[in-house]
N, C-alpha and C positions, 0 to 999 in steps of 0.2 A: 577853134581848131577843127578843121576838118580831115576824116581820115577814109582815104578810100578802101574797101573791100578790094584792092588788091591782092596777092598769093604774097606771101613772104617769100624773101630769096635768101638763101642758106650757101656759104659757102665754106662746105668744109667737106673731106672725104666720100664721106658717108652719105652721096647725093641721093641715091635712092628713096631711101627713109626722109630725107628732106622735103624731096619733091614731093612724096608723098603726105607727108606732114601739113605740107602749104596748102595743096589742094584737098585737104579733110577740114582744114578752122577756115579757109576764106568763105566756103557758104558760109558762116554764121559769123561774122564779123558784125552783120548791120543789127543781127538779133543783139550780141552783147552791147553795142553800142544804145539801143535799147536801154537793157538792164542797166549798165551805168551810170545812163542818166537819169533812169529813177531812183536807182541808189543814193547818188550824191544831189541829184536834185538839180544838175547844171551839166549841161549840155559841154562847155566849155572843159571842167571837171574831170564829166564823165569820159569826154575820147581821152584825155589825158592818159588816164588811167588805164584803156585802150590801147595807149599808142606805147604806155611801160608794159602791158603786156604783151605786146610783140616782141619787143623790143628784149624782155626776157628772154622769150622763147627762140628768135634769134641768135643771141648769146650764147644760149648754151640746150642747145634741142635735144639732146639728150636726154635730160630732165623732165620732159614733156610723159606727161602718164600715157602707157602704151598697152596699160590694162583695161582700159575701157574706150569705151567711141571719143570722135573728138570733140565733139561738141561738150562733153560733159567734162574733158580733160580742158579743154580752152579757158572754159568758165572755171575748173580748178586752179587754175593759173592765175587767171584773172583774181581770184580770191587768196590766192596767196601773196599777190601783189597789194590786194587792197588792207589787210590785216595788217601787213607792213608797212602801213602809212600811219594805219591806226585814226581815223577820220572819221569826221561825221557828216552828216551831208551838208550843202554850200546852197547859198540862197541863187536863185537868176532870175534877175528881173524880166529876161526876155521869156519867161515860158507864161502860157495862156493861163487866163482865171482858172480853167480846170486842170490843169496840173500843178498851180501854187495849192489847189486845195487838196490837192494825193498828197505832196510833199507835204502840206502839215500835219494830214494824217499820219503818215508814215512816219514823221518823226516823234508821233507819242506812241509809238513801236518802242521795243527796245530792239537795238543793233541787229539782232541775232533773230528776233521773231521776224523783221523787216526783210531780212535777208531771204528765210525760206517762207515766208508769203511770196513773196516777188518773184524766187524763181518757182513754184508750182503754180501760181494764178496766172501770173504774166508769160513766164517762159516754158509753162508744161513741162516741167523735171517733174519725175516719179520722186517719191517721198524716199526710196533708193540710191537713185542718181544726188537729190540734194541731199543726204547726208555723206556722199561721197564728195561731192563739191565741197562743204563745209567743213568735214574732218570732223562729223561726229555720229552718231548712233542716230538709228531709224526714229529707236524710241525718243529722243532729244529733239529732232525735229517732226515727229508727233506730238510733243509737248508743245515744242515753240509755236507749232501751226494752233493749237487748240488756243494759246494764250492768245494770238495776234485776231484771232476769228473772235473771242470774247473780246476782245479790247476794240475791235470794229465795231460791232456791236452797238456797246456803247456810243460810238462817235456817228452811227447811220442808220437812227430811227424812220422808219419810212412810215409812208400812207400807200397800202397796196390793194390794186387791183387782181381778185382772183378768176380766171373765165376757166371755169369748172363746169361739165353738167351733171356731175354724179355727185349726189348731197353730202354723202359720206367722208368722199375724199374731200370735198370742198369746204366743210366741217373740219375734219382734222388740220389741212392748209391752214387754216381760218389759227386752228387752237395751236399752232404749230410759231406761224408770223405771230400772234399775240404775246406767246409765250416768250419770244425773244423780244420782247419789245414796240414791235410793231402794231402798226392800225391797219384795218382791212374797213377800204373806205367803200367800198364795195364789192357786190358778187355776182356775176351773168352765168347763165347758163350758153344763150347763144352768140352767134357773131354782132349778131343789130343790137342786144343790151348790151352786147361789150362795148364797142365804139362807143356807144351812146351815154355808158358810165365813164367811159374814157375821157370824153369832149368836157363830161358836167365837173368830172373830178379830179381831173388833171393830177391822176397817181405821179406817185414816186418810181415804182415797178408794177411790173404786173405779172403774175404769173398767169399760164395759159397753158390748156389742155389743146390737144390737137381736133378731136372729133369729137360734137357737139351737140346736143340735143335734138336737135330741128333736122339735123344733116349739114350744118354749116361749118365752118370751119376756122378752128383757132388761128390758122397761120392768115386767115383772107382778113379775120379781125385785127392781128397784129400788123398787117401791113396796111388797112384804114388807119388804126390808130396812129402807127409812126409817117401816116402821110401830115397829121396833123402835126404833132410835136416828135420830140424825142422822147426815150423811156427807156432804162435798161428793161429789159425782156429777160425771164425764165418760160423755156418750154418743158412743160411734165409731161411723158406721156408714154403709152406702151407699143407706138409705134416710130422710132429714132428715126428708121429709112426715110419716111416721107420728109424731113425736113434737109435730106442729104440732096440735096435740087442744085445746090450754085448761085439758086435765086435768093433775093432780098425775101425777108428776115434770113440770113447766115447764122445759127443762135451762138451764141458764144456760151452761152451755158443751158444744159441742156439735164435732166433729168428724167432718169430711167422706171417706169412703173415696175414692179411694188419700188417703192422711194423709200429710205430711213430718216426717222428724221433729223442724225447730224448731218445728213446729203442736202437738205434742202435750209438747215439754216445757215452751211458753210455758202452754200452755191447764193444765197439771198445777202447773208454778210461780202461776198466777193464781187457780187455784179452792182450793188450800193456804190461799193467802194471804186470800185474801176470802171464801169459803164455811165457813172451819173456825174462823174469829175471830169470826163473827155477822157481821150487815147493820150494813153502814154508813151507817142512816137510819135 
C-alpha cells in the first residue's frame, strides 16, 4: 500500500481549523510512515495503519488533540488507533538483512518498551512528548527506556574501537564499554593509529574524540575509516560546533564533554542497535 504525504481534505463547517489541521500532520506523514513500519515490521502493515489514521482524523477532526503541536498529536492518533487493533508486529519478507534484524530485536522488547525506544531513538520525542503520545507518566517511560536500553544490551555486545588522546578519559571509556559488556579491541591516540586499528580490527563501533594528540583529527579519522567499511560512529567531545558542517560524518549520535556515564552506555546500546542493522526507512 502506498500512501502519499498528501494534506487531508476535510469537509465540514469549520474549514478554518481543518485547513489548518492538514497543513500541521502532512510534513510528518513520511516520518510516521517510518515509525509504523518499524512498529509492525511490514511496510505493507504499517501504511495501513497510516491510512486508519487518517482516515480517523478525517472522521471526526475534532478529536484531534489541540493541546499540543501536531506532530506529537498525529502520532497520538496514530497510537490510539494502534492500541485498538491490539497487534504485534507482522513478519515482511520484502525488508533487508538489516531491518529483519531490528525487527527481531525489537520483538524481544516488550510492547511498550518497543514503543518509547522507537519514538526517542528513531523519531527524537522528548521523554515529555512520548509519555504524552502513550498516555502515561514521564516516570513510566523512563522506566520502559532504562528496561529496553538493558535488554539491548544484552542482545549487542560489541568489539569497540576507542580514538581517545587523553589517558584518563580513554581509561574510563575503556572501563565504561567493559562494564556493559563490551570489548575495547582497541585504543589510538591519533588519526594514522586510528585508521590503522580500524583496517586491523574491523570494530563493531568506534568511539572518537574530535581533537587529537598530534593535532590530527578525529573526524579526518572517521571519514578514512568509513571510506573503508561501514561502522556506526559515536563522537565524544567538548567541541559539538565543529562537527555541525553538513559534511560526511553527519553523527547521529553525538556526546557532550563532561559525559555521564548513562549518556554514553544509552548512546553505545542505540547506535549498536540502529546504525549496525541498516536504516530503518
Amino acid at each position: 500500500m502506498r500512501i502519499e504525504a498528501a494534506e487531508p481534505t476535510f469537509n465540514n463547517e469549520n474549514k478554518g481549523f481543518h485547513m489548518s489541521l492538514a497543513r500541521g500532520i502532512a510534513p510528518h506523514l513520511s516520518l510516521l510512515r517510518r515509525y509504523s513500519r518499524a512498529l509492525t515490521g511490514a511496510q505493507e502493515s504499517g501504511d495501513a495503519f497510516v491510512a486508519a489514521t487518517l482516515e480517523a482524523i478525517v472522521a471526526k477532526p475534532e478529536e484531534f488533540p489541540r493541546d499540543i503541536d501536531a506532530r506529537t498529536g498525529l502520532y497520538k492518533t496514530f497510537h490510539r488507533i494502534w492500541e485498538s487493533a491490539n497487534i504485534e508486529g507482522d513478519k515482511d519478507n520484502a525488508l533487508s538483512r538489516g531491518e529483519k534484524k531490528v525487527q527481531e530485536r525489537l520483538r524481544a522488547l516488550s510492547p511498550a518498551s518497543r514503543q518509547a525506544l522507537l519514538l526517542t531513538a528513531l523519531e527524537n520525542f522528548t521523554v515529555h512528548e512520548t509519555a504524552e503520545i502513550l498516555g502515561r507518566t514521564t516516570d513510566d517511560v523512563n522506566a520502559l527506556l532504562e528496561d529496553a536500553i538493558d535488554d539491548l544490551g544484552e542482545q549487542t555486545r560489541a568489539r569497540i574501537l576507542i580514538i581517545e588522546d587523553e589517558a584518563v578519559i580513554a581509561m574510563d571509556l575503556s572501563d565504561l564499554v567493559t562494564n556493559a559488556g563490551h570489548t575495547v579491541c582497541a585504543t589510538a591516540t591519533t588519526a594514522s593509529q586510528a585508521v590503522a586499528a580500524a583496517k586491523r580490527e574491523r570494530p563493531d563501533l568506534v568511539l572518537a574524540d574530535i581533537q587529537l594528540a598530534d593535532g590530527s583529527s578525529g573526524i579526518d579519522a572517521v571519514k578514512a575509516i568509513l571510506s573503508s567499511f561501514e561502522v556506526p560512529v559515536i563522537f565524544i567531545t567538548a567541541f559539538p560546533d565543529r562537527l555541525l558542517t553538513g559534511e560526511r560524518p553527519e553523527p547521529t549520535f553525538l556526546i557532550t564533554k563532561p559525559y555521564s556515564p548513562d549518556i554514553v552506555r544509552t548512546a553505545v546500546s542505540q547506535a549498536l542497535f540502529f546504525e549496525s542493522s541498516g536504516p530503518l526507512n
